[in-house]
GUMI-823256 format. One line per field, with one value per residue (C-alpha): residue in three letters; z, y, x. Coordinates in steps of 0.001 Angstrom, whole numbers, m for minus. Each point is the difference from the previous one (the first is absolute). Example, Ala and Ser with C-alpha at 12.3 -4.5 7.8 and 13.67 -1.06 7.14 Angstrom:
<atoms>
rest: c(ALA/SER)
zz: c(7800/m660)
yy: c(m4500/3440)
xx: c(12300/1370)
</atoms>
This chain:
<atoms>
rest: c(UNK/UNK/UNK/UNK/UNK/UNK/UNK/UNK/UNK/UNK/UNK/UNK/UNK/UNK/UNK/UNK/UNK/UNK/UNK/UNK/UNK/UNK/UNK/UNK/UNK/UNK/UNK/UNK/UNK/UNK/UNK/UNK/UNK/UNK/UNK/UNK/UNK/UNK/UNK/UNK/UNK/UNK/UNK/UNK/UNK/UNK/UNK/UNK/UNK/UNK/UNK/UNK/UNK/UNK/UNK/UNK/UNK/UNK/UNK/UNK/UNK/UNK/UNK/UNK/UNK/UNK/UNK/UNK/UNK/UNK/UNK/UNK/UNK/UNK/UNK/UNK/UNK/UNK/UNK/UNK/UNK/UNK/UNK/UNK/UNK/UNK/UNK/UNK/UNK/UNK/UNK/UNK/UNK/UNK/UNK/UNK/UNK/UNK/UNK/UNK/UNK/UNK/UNK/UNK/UNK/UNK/UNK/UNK/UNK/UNK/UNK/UNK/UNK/UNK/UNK/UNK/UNK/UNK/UNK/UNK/UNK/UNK/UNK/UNK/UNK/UNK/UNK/UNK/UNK/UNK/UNK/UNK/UNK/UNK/UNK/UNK/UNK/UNK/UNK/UNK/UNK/UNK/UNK/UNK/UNK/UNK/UNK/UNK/UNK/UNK/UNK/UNK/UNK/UNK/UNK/UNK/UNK/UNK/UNK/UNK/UNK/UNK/UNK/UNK/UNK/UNK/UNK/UNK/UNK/UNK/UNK/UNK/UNK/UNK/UNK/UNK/UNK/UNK/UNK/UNK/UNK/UNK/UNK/UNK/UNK/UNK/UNK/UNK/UNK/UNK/UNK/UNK/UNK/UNK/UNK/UNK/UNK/UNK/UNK/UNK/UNK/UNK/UNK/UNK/UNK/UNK/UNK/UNK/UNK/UNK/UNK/UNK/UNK/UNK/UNK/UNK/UNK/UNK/UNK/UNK/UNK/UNK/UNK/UNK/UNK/UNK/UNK/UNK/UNK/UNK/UNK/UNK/UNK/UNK/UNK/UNK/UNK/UNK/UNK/UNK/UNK/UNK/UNK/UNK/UNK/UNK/UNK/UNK/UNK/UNK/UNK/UNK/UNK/UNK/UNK/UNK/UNK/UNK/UNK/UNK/UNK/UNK/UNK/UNK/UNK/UNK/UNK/UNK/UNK/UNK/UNK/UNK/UNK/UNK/UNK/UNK/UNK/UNK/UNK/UNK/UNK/UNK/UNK/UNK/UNK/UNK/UNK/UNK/UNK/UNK/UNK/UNK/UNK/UNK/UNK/UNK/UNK/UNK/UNK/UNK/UNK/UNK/UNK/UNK/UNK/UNK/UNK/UNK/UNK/UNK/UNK/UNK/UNK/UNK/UNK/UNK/UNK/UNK/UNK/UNK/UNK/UNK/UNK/UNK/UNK/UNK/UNK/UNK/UNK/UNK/UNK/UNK/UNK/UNK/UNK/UNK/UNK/UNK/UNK/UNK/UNK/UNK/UNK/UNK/UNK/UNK/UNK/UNK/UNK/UNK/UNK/UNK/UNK/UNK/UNK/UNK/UNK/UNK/UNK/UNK/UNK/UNK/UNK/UNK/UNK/UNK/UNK/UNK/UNK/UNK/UNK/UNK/UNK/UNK/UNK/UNK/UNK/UNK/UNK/UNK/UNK/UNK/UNK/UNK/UNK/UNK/UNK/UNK/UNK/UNK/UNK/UNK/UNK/UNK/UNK/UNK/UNK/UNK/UNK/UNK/UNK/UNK/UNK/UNK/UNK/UNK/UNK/UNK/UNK/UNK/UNK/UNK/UNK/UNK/UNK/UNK/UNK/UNK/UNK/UNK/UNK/UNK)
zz: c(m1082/m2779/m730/m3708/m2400/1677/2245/33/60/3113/m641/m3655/88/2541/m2870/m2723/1865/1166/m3424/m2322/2320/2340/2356/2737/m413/163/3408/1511/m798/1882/3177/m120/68/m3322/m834/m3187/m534/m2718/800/1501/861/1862/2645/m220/m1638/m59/m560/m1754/3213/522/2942/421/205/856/m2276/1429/m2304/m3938/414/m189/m2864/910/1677/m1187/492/m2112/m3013/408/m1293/m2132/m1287/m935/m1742/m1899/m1296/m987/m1867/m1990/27/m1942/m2404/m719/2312/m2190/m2285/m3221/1652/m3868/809/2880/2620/2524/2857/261/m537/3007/2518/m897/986/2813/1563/m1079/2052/3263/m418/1975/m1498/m3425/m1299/m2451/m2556/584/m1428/801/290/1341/3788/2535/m721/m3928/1491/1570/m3137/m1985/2795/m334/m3986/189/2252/m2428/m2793/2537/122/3930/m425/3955/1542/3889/2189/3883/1979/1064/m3615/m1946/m4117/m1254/m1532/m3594/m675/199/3116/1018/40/2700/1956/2892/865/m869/173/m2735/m1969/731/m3115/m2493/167/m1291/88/m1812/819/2140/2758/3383/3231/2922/3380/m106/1859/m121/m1538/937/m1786/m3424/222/m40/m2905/m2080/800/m1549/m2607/m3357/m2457/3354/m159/3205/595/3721/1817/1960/2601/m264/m477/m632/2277/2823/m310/937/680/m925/2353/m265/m3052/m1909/m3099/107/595/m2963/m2445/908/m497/m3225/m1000/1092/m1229/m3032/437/m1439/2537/m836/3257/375/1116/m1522/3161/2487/m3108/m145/2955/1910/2233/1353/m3297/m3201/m369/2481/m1720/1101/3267/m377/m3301/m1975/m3804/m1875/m3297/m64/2350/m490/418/234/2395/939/m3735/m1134/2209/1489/m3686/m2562/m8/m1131/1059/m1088/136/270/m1379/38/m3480/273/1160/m2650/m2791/m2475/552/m611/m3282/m1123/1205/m1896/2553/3211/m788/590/m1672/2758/2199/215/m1342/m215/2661/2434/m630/829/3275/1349/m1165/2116/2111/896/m400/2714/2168/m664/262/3166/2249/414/762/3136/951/m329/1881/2698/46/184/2743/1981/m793/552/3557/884/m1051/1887/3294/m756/647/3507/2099/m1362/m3492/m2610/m1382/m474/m1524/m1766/m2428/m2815/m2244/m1458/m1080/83/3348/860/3117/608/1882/1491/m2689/m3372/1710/2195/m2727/m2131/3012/505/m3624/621/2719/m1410/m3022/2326/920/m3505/m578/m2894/679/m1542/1200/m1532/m2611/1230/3771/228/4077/m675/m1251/m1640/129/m3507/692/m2543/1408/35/2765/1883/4097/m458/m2222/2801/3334/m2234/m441/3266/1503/m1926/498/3451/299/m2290/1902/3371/m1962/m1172/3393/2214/m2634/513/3400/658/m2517/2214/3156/m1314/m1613/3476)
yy: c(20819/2176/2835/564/3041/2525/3109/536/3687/m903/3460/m531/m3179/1437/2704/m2025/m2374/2939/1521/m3236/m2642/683/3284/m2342/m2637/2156/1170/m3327/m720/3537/m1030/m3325/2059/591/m2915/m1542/m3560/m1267/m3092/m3291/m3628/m3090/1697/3310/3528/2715/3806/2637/814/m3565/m1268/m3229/m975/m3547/m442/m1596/1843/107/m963/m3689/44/m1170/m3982/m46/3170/2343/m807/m3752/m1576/m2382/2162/2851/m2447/m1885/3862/1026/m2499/123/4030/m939/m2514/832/2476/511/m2446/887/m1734/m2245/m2280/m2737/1559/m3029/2543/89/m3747/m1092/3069/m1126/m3753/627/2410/m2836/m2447/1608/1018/m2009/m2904/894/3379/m602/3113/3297/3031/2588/3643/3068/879/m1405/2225/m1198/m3683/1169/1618/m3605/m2037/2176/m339/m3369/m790/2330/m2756/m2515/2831/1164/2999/949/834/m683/792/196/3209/871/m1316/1410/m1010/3340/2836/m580/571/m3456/m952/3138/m964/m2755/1602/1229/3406/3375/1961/m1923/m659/3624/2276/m2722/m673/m1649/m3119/m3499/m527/m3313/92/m1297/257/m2651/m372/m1819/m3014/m71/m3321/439/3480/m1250/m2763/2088/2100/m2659/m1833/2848/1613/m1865/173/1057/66/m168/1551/m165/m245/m3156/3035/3627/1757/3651/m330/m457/m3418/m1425/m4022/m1491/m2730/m3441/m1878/2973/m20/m3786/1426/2647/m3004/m1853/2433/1282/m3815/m416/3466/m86/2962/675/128/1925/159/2907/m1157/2813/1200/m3084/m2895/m794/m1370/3062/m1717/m2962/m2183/781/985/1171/m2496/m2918/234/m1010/m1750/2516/57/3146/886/2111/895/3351/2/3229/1415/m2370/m1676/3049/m1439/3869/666/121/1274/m3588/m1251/m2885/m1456/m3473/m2033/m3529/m1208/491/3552/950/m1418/2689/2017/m3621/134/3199/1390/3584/960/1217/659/2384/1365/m299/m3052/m3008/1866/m2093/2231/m342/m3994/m818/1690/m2119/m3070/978/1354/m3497/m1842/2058/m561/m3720/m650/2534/m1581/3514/m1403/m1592/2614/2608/m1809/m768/3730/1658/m2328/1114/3709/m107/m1723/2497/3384/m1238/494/3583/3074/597/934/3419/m957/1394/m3311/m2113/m3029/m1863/m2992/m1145/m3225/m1036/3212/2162/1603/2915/2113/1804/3324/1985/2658/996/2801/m2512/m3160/3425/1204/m3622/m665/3097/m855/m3437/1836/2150/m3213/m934/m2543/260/m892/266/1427/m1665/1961/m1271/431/2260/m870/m3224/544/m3227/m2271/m1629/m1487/m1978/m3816/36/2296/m179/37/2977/1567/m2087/1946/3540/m312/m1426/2997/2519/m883/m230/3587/1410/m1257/1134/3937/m623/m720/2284/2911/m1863/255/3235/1270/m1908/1614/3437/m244/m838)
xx: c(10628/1277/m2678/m318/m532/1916/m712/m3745/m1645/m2346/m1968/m172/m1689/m2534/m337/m617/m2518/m1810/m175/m196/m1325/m2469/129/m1835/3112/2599/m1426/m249/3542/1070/m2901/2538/3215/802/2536/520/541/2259/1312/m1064/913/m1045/m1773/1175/m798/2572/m578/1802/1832/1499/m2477/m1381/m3273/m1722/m2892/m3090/m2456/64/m3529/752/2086/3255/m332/3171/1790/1317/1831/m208/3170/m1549/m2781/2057/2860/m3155/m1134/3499/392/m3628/1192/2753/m2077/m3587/m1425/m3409/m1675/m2116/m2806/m524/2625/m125/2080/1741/563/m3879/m699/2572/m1399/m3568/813/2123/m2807/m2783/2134/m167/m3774/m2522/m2167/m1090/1038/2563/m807/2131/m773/2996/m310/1931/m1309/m2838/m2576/m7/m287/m2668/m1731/1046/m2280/m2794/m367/154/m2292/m1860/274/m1891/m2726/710/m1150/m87/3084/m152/3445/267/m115/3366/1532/2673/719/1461/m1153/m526/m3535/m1266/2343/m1291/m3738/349/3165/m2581/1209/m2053/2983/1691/m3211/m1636/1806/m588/m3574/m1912/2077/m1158/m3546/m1295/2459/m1089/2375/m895/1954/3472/m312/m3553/m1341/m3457/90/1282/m2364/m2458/688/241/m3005/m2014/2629/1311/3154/2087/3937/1127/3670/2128/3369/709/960/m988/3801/m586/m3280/2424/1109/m3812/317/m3298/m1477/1179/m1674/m1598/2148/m1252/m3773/165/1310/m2834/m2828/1522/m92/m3814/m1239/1828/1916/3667/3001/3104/2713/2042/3522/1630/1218/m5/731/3646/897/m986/m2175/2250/m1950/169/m3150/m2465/m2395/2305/m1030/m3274/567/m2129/149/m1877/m593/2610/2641/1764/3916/2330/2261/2717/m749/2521/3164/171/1828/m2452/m3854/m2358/m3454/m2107/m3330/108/m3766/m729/m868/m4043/513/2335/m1478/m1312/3475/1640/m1948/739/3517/m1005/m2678/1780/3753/2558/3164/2378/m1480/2029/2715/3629/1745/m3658/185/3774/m404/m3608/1825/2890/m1796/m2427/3490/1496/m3187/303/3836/425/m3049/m1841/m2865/685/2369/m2679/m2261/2540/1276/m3477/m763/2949/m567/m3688/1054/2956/m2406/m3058/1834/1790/m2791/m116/m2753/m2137/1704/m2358/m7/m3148/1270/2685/m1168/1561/667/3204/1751/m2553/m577/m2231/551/m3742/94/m2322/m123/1609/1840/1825/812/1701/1540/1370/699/2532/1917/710/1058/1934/1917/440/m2857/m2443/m3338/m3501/m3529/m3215/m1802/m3360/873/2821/m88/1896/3388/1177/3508/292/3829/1830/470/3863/399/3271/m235/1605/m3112/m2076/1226/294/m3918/m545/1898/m1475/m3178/929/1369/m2858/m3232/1905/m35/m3149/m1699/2310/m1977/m3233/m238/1673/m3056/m2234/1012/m72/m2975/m1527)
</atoms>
């Protein structure tokens, strides 16, 4: 792979974070070893210095690699065309993405409204169920839905929530996976919202028992209570189903859509409502909008970026891939690894250690063997795999091996700790 742009000042980038970015950033990037990416394809990431790396982070992102063929010819050519729109005319980029997204939706929701990242998805769900008068915001211990302020008020996490008090007011957090728990709030609260993943990614990739998704629906139906999905992260195939509703044939409100909606090229979200949910903003198109979402450029590359998902099978093969990774990095910490458990669903796999210090200390030595992974903001003991589905065999045994290689450094330093400690 050819790297672009030339010789790269390593030390002046570090510079320039530190001083224009974020002094905290620019830190974490030298605690990683300092490299510099610049270039990336399929699977791969390459640094200023010409190395390699396989990339099973990107925070679910790229289902289909970096630089997708198709999506990045489908954006060159809207590039070369109509990037922006005025936003007063009808814009056909934006009509085709909206219908092609409503298409693979479950049941029902058929009404797109675009926007830039997750969190702003997030924000879009939340004022609409305002229109139906939910007033009561209710997400799941352990969630994550960004960091804006109102995807801030039900992301469950004082350290994220602490420096930006007070957040939006009426915001209950129940147990994940608890049933009985959400029942019970709503039986005595009203106007409640309620807002989950079908899996818990950045709280460490937490699988909820068989059937709750199908459970929440339910009660939301007989309490009345508004149900928006967050599939930002595990939406898109990422799961082995499109959806993580599909499994259980759940249809919300609203279901939230980001990540892998962008085709790893460029930055688009959406919040997807059935008709009844939607209806006020269906009304009146001036209430929530935004200058740049559902931009030309944004819309060419979901479109190609759904077509790609469609044409190229990614759904089965992520759910046949995960399966076989899952399976192959169940069986690899050895006895006194510091290693509590391995889960995962699709391609999203969390690897739980026993502490923080331990998932960063293993997070390094992959990265020492030139694979990218990522911890979990709410439980940075799990690091997580977030693959893209067309991994070669090749990309298959340089995980395996790393991973391998890296839990055998891991515990050798575990258990010489544990030895001299006693």
């Amino acid at each position: 792979m050819t790297v672009h742009g030339g010789m790269i000042d390593k030390a002046r980038v570090l510079a320039d974070l530190r001083r224009h970015v974020s002094k905290g950033r620019a830190s974490l990037t030298q605690l990683a070893g300092g490299f510099v990416e610049v270039c990336s394809k399929g699977s791969r990431v390459i640094d200023s210095d010409g190395r390699e790396y396989l990339d099973c982070g990107g925070y679910g992102v790229f289902i289909l690699g970096h630089g997708h063929p198709s999506v990045v010819a489908a954006v060159r050519r809207q590039l070369d065309v109509h990037p922006l729109a005025t936003r007063l005319l009808a814009e056909p980029r934006l009509a085709e993405a909206a219908s092609k997204l409503a298409s693979v939706a479950p049941g029902p929701l058929e009404l797109v409204h675009f926007v830039n990242s997750g969190a702003e998805a997030v924000e879009t769900a939340i004022k609409i169920a305002r229109t139906h008068g939910k007033s009561r915001l209710v997400s799941m211990q352990g969630g994550f839905h960004g960091k804006t302020m109102g995807a801030l008020s039900v992301t469950a996490r004082d350290v994220y929530q602490d420096p930006f008090r007070p957040l939006l007011p009426s915001v209950t957090h129940v147990p994940f996976g608890d049933a009985a728990s959400l029942e019970a709030l709503l039986d005595v609260a009203e106007d409640c919202c309620v807002i989950l993943e079908p899996v818990q990614a950045e709280g460490g990739v937490i699988l909820p028992p068989d059937g709750y998704l199908r459970q929440v629906e339910l009660l939301c139906r007989r309490y009345g209570a508004f149900l928006v999905l967050d599939e930002i992260q595990t939406g898109m195939g990422r799961l082995g189903t499109w959806w993580g509703a599909d499994r259980e044939g759940v249809v919300p409100d609203v279901l939230l859509v980001g990540k892998g909606l962008s085709g790893g090229v460029v930055p688009v979200a959406a919040a997807v409502a059935t008709p009844a949910a939607y209806a006020v903003l269906n009304r009146d198109p001036l209430l929530h909008t935004s200058t740049f979402g559902g931009a030309p450029l944004a819309m060419a590359a979901a479109h190609a970026a759904i077509t790609a998902i469609e044409d190229e099978a990614i759904v089965p093969r992520a759910r046949e891939l995960g399966e076989r990774l899952l399976g192959a990095l169940v069986e690899l910490p050895a006895t006194g690894a510091p290693v509590t458990e391995i889960r995962g669903r699709g391609l999203l796999i969390g690897i739980e250690c026993d502490s923080s210090h331990v998932a960063g200390d293993l997070m390094l030595e992959l990265l020492a063997r030139r694979v990218i992974v990522n911890h979990s903001l709410n439980d940075q003991r799990v690091i997580r795999l977030t693959p893209p589905a067309m991994m070669s065999e090749e990309d298959v045994s340089w995980l395996l091996e790393a991973m391998h290689d890296s839990l055998e450094a891991v515990t050798l330093r575990h258990v010489a700790a544990i030895a001299e400690a006693v």
